[in-house]
C-alpha positions in Angstrom: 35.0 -5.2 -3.1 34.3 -3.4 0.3 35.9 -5.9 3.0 35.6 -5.8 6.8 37.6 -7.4 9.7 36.5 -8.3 13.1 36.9 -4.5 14.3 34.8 -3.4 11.4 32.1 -6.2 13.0 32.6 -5.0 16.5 32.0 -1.0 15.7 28.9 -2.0 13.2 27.6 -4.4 15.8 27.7 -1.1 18.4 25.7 1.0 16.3 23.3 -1.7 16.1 22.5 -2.7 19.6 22.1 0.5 20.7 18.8 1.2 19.7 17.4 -1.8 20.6 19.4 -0.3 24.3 17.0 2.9 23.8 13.8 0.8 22.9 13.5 -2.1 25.8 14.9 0.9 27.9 11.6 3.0 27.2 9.7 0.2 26.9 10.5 -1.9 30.1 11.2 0.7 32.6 9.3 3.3 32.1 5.7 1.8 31.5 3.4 4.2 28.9 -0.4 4.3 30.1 -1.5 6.3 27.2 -1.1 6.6 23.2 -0.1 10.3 23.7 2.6 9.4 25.3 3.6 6.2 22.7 2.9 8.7 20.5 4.3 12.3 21.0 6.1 11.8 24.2 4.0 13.2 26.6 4.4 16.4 24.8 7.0 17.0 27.1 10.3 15.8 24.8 13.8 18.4 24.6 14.3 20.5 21.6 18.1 18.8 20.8 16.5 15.2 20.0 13.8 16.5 18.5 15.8 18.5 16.1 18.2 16.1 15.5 15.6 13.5 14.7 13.8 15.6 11.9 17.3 15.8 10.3 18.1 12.0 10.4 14.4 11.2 9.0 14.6 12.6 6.2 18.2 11.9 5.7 18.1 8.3 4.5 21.0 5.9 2.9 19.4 6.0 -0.1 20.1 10.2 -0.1 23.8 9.2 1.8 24.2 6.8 -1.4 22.2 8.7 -4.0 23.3 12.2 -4.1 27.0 11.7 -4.3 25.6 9.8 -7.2 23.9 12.2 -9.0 26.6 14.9 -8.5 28.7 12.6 -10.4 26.4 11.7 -13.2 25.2 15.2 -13.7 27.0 17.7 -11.6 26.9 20.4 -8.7 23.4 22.0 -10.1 21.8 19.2 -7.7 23.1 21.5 -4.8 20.3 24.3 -5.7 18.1 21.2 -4.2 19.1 21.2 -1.1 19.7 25.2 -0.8 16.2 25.3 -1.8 15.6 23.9 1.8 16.0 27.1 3.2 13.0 28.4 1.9 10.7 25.4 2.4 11.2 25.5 5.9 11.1 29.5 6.2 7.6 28.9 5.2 6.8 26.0 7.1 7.9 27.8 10.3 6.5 30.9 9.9 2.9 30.2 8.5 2.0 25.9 8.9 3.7 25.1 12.0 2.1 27.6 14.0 -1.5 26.1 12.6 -1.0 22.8 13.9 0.9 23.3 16.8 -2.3 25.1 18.2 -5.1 22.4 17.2 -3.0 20.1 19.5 -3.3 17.8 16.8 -1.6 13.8 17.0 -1.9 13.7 12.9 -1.7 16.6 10.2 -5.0 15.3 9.1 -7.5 16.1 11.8 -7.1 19.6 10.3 -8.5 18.9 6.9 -11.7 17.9 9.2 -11.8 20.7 11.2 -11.2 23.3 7.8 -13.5 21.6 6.0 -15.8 19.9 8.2 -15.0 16.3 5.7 -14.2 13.4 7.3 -13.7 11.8 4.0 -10.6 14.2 2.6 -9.0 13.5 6.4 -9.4 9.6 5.9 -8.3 10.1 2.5 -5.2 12.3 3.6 -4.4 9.6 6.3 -4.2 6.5 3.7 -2.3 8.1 1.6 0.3 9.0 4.0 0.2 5.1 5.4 0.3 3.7 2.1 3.2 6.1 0.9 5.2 5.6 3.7 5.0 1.7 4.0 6.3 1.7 0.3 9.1 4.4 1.4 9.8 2.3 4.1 10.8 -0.5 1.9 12.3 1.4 -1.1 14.8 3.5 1.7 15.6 -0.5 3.4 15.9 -1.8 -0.5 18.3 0.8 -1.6 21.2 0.6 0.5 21.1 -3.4 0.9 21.1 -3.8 -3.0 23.8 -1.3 -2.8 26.2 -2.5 -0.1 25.5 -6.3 -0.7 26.5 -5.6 -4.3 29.9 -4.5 -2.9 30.8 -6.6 -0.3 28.8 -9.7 -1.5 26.6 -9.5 1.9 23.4 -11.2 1.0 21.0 -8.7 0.0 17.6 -10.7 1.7 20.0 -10.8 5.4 20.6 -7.0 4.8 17.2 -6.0 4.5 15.6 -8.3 7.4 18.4 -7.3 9.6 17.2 -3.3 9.0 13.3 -4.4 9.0 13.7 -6.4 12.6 15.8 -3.8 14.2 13.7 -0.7 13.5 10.4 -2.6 14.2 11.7 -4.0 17.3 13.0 -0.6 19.4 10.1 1.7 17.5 7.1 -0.7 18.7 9.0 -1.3 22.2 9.9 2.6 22.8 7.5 4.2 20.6 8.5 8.1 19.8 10.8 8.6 22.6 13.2 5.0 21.1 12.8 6.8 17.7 14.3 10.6 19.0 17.0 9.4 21.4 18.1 6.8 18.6 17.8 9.2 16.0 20.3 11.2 17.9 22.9 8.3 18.3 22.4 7.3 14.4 23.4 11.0 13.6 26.8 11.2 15.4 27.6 7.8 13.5 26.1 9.3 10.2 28.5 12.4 10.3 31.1 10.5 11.5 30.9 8.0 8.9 30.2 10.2 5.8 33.2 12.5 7.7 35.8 9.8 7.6 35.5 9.3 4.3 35.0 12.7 3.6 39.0 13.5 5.0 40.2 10.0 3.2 38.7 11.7 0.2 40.3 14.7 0.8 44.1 13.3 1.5 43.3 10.6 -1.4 41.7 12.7 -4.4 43.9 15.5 -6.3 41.1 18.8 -5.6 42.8 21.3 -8.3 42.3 18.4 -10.8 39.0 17.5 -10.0 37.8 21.6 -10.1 39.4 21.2 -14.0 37.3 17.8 -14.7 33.9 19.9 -13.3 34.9 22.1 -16.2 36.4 20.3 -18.8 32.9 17.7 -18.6 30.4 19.9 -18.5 29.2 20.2 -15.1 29.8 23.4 -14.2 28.1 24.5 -17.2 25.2 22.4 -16.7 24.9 24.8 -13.6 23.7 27.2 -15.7 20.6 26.4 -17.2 17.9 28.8 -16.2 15.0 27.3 -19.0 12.0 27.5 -17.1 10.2 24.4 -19.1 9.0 21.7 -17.1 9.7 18.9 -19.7 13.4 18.6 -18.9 15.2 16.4 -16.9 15.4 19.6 -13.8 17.2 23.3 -14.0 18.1 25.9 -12.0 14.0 27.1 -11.5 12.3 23.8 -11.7 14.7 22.8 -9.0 14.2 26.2 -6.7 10.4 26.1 -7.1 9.8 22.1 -7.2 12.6 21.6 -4.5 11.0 24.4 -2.4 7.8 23.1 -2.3 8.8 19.6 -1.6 10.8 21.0 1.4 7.5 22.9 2.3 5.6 19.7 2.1 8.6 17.2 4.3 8.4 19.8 7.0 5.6 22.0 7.2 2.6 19.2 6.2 4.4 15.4 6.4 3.1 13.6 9.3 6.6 12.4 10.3 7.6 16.2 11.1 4.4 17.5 12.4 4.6 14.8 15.3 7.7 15.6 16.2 6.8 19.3 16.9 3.8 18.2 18.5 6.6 16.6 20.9 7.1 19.6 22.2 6.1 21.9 25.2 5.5 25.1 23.5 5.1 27.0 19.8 8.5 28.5 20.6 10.4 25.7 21.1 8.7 24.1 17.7 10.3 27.1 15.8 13.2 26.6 17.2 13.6 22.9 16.5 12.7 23.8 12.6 15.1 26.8 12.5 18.0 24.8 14.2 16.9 22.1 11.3 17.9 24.7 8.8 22.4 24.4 9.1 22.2 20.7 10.0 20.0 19.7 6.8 22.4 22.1 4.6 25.7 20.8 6.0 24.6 16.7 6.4 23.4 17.1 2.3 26.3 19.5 1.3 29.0 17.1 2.8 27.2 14.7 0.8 27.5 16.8 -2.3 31.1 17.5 -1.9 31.5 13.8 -1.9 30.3 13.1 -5.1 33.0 15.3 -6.3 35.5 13.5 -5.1 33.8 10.6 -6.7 34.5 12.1 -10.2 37.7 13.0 -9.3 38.5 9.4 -8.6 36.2 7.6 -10.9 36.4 9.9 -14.2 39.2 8.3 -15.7 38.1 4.9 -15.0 34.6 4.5 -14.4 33.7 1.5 -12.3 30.5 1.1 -14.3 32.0 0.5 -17.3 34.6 -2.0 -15.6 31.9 -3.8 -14.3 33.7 -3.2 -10.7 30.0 -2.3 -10.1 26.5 -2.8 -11.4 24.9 0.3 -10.1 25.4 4.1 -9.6 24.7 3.6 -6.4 27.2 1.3 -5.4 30.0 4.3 -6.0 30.1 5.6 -2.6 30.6 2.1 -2.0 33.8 1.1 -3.9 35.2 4.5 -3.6 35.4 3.6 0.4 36.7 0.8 -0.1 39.4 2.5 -1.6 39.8 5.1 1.1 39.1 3.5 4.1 39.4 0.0 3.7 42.9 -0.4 4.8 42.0 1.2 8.4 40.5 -0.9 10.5 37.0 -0.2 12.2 36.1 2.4 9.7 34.4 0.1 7.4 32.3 -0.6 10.0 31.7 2.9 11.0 30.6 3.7 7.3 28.4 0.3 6.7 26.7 1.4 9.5 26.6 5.1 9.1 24.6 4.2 5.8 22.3 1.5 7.9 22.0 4.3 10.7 20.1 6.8 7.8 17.6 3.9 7.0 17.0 2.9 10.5 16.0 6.4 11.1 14.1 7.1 8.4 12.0 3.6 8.5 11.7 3.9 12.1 10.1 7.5 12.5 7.4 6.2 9.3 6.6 3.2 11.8 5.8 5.3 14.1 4.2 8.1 12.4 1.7 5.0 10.7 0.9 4.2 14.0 -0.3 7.6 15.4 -2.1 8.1 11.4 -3.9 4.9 11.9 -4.8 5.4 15.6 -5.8 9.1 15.4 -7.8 8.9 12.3 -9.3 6.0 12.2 -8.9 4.2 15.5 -9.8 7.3 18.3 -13.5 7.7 18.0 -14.1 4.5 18.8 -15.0 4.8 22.3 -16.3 0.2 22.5 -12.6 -1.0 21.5 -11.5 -4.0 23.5 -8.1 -3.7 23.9 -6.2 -1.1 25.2 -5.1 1.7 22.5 -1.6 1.6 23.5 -1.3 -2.4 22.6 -3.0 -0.9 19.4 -0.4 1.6 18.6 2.7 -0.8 19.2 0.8 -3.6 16.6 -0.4 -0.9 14.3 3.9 -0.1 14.3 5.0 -3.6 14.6 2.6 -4.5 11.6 4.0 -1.3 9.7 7.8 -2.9 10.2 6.9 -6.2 9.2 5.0 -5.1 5.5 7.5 -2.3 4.8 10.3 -5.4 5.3 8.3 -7.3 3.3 8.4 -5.0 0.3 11.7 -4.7 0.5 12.3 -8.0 -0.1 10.1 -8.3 -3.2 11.7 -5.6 -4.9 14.3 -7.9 -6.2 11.6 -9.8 -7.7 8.5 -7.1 -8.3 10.5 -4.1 -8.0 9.1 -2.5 -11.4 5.7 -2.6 -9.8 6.9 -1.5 -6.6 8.5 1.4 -7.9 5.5 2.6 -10.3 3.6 2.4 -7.0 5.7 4.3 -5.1 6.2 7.2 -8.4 2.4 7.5 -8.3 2.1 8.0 -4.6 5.0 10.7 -4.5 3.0 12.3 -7.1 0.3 12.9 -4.0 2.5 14.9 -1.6 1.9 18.1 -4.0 -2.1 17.7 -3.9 -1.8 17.3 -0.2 0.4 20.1 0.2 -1.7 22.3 -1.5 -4.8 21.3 0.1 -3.3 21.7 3.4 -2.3 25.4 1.9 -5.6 26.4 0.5 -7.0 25.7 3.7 -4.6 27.8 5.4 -4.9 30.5 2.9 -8.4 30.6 1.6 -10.5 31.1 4.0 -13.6 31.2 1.3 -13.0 28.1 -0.2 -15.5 25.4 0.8 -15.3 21.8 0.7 -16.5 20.9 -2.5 -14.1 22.9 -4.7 -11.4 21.9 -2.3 -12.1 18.4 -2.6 -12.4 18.4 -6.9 -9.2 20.5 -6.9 -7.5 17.7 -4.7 -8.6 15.1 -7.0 -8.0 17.1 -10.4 -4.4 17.2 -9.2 -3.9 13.8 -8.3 -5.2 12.7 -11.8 -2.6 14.9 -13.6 0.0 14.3 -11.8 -0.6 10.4 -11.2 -0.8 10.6 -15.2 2.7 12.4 -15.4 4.2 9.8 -12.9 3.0 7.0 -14.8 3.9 8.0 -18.1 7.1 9.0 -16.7 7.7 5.6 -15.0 6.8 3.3 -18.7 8.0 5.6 -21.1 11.4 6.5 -19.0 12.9 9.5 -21.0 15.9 10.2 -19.1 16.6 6.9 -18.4 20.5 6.3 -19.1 20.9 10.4 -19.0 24.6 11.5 -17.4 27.2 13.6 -18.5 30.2 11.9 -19.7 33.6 10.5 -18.4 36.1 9.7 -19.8 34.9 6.5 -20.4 31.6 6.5 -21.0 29.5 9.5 -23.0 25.7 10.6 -22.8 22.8 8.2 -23.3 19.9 10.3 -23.4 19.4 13.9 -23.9 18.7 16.7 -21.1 15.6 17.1 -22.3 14.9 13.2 -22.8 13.8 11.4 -25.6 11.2 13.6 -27.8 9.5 10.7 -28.9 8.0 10.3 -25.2 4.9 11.9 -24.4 4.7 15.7 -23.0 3.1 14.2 -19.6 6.3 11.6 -19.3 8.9 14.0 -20.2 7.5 16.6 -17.2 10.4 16.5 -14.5 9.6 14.6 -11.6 11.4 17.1 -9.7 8.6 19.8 -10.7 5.7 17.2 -8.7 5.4 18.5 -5.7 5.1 22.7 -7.0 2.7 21.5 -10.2 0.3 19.7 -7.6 0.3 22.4 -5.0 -0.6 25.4 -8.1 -3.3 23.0 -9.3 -5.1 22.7 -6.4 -4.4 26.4 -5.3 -5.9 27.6 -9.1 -8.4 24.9 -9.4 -9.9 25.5 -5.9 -10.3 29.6 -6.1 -11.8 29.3 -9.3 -14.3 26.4 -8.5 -15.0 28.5 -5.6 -16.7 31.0 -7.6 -19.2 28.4 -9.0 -19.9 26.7 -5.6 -21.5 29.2 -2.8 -19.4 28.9 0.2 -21.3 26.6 2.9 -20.5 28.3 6.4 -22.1 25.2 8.2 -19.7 23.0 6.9 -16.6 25.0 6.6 -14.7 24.8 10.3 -12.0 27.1 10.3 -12.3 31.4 10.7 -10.2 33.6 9.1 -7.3 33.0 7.6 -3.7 32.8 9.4 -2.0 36.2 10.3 1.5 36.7 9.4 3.3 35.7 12.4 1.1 32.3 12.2 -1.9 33.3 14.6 -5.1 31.2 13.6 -8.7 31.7 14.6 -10.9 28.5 15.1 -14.6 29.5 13.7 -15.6 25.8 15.8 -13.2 23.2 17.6 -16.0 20.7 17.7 -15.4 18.5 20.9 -17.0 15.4 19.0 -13.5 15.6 16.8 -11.8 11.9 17.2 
């Protein structure tokens, strides 16, 4: 049981009024007259912040918690995830960023409308992201509550109102400029907090014998696997390709990115902010993987789930620093809160991304609206806090729906990703392919993610201790269906090569309509676009 004195208190209590610092600060004194600047900042915001904040977004507890996890369970091939990253945002930089940057867009969606003259697909495009992100919002405030009130005996419902009040409060007071300056703050305490226990692991945990456990259980091995199949749990290939693309699609087409460079003055400091992303996203996640090694050098021998010490995989980060730092004072409470700083940041920045979805794509053309859009924007936020809080909380009761919701919706980020790219790409596909391509993917993957989600193949599948052995099979259990046993991890690359096939070769059976296609030519290497119309009558 992770305990905390009145020091731990004081340093947790820090970290958490400082944001709310940030948000009556850019709320009360410096008075915003227009959504853009709610919004995006005035367009005007520094590269640092900005950078910093793209890291922290997507950087929640549950990946502080989860990945130290999963390289225990199943070993260091989970790293090729996050090295993967490189590439993802390679691409994003060089050939999406550009495209949007110069459409001085507020959301990602207003270019579906101006590519392929369709309303529709951009509403479409903009629900989906509100509706995935409210859920993601709940499932990254869920996770680490369950997890720390589990060790500490913290009630769970406290944990997860505390979290849903304080990142609705400073993101609806300070709107974008709250989120990036508090982003900033929660990322010296995440470092420092992952760090601390990071050097306790290191002056705790024997490192030549836990190199010999890697071996001796099978981890490293596991490293090896190079079969390209999809129906497997992941491998070396369906994590380069699958965890590529779902880099591509976090920062080169996820609304919560694309603002952020739309923050910015110019195109060059955008690529800059996505390049400088590059070493902080690989060492934040790596120290995380080197973590869970230390976690199976501590816990191999005597595995806390089968003690019952625990009741989840997730609580391991959990008891092992209680272990390692709980006889220090005050760094309990930097570590409770660097894990509540990852999913302030992370719900915070979907609040406000919600807001500027809802207000841009659904909200702007009305001209007749009776109160003023910025009062809109911080309600359309506030709103987002309170239902995202709100799922959190039934998750303890309705989580098995909750989660099949949120499997199907993740299963959309590949669809949109490759619409997004066969817009960029394809300058001779129309609408009407694009938009049955789009929907043929969904259906297949939402098929695979629901299969996957009732059937559970993998469930119970780890690599053994020494006091526990497998449960399930690498390739899961073969008397699921094909569609269930595809790897989630593969989701994201499978939906963007469906779209990309289905939509050249519909293509070929539907004439291209120039009258209601928006976009020129395709993008030139070094990102260049060429806008065939920028219709003014655009919300």
């Amino acid at each position: 049981m992770l305990s905390a004195g009145i020091v731990d208190f004081v340093v947790f209590g820090f970290c958490s009024v400082v944001p709310l610092i940030f948000g009556a600060y850019y709320g009360s004194f410096n008075k915003y007259r227009t959504p853009d600047q709610q919004l995006l900042g005035n367009r005007k915001m520094p590269s640092i912040p900005v950078t910093i904040s793209l890291m922290t977004t997507f950087l929640s507890g549950s990946v502080i918690l989860g990945t130290p996890a999963e390289i225990f369970n199943r070993g260091p091939l989970y790293i090729v995830h996050y090295l993967s990253a490189v590439i993802g945002l390679f691409f994003a930089r060089t050939f999406l960023i550009p495209t949007f940057f110069r459409i001085n867009c507020t959301s990602v969606y207003e270019y579906l409308e101006l590519r392929f003259r369709s309303s529709t697909l951009r509403k479409i495009g903009a629900a989906i992201f509100a509706v995935n992100t409210v859920v993601f919002g709940g499932i990254v405030n869920y996770g680490p509550a369950i997890a720390i009130s589990g060790a500490t005996g913290l009630d769970v419902n406290a944990l997860i109102v505390f979290v849903g009040i304080l990142s609705t409060t400073y993101t609806s007071l300070g709107g974008l400029r709250a989120v990036l300056w508090s982003d900033t703050f929660q990322a010296v305490i995440m470092v420092s907090g992952i760090g601390a226990l990071i050097i306790g692991g290191l002056l705790t945990v024997d490192i030549s014998a836990t190199w010999d456990i890697l071996s001796t259980s099978g981890r490293l091995s596991n490293m090896v696997r190079f079969d390209p199949s999809p129906t497997q749990f992941y491998s070396f290939w369906i994590l380069l390709f699958g965890s590529s693309s779902m880099w591509l699609n976090i920062y080169g087409c996820n609304q919560m990115a694309v603002q952020r460079y739309s923050s910015l003055p110019t195109l060059a400091d955008a690529k800059r902010a996505i390049l400088m992303n590059i070493p902080c996203v690989l060492w934040t996640s790596l120290m995380c993987c080197l973590l869970g090694t230390m976690l199976l050098g501590q816990f191999y021998n005597c595995n806390p789930l089968e003690t019952g010490e625990i009741t989840s995989v997730d609580q391991l980060v959990i008891a092992f620093a209680a272990k390692v730092l709980g006889p220090i004072p005050g760094l309990t409470g930097l570590f409770l809160a660097a894990i509540f700083a990852a999913a302030l940041s992370s719900v915070s920045s979907g609040h406000n991304s919600i807001a500027a979805v809802v207000y841009a794509d659904f909200l702007k053309g009305y001209t007749g609206l009776p109160i003023n859009p910025m009062i809109i924007t911080c309600f359309v936020s506030l709103f987002a806090g309170i239902l995202s809080t709100v799922i959190a909380l039934m998750l303890g009761s309705m989580g098995g729906i909750l989660y099949a919701s949120s499997s199907l919706l993740g299963a959309t980020n590949g669809p949109m990703t490759g619409l997004i790219l066969l817009g960029v790409f394809f300058p001779k596909v129309s609408t009407r392919p694009a938009t049955v391509s789009f929907v043929i993917a969904n259906i297949v993957l939402g098929c695979c993610a629901f299969s996957n989600f009732m059937e559970k193949p993998y469930d119970g599948y780890t690599l053994p201790t020494n006091s526990s052995s497998d449960t399930s099979g690498h390739y899961g259990r073969l008397e699921t269906s094909i569609l269930a046993r595809v790897s989630p991890w593969s989701y994201t690359f499978l939906g963007i090569f469906i779209v990309l096939v289905c939509g050249n070769v519909l293509s070929f059976f539907w004439k291209r309509d120039e009258n209601k296609t928006g976009m020129g030519r395709r993008i030139a290497p070094e990102g260049e676009i060429e806008l065939k119309e920028m219709s003014s009558s655009l919300p």
